[in-house]
Steps between C-alpha positions, in 0.01 A plus 500: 500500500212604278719349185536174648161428581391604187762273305364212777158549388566481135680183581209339600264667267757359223508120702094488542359640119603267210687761248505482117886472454444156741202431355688439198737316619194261652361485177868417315531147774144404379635477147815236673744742524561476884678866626847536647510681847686781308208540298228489813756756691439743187192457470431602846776754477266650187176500697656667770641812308173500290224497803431793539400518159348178463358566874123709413475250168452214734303722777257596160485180411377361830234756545145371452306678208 
């Protein structure tokens, strides 16, 4: 039970914080090249394996100095 609610969480973490692998992608459409929904679906599949790495990165970088 513990595993699920911990892959739930990082679900939403993942849907609510902007990533850098879909950040890219974001950046890529502002240049006219509009993404496929294979593309967005890997992006997202990328932030999701890499949050808990990328996860205290965004927590420092929201901290006030």
């Amino acid at each position: 039970m513990k595993t699920k609610l911990i892959l739930f969480t990082l679900t939403l973490a993942s849907l609510s914080l902007s990533s850098c692998v879909s950040l890219a992608l974001g950046a890529r459409e502002s240049f006219g090249h509009k993404p496929s929904v294979g593309e967005r679906v890997g992006a997202g599949a990328i932030d999701l394996v890499t949050l808990p790495v990328q996860l205290p990165a965004l927590i420092k970088m929201q901290m006030p100095d």
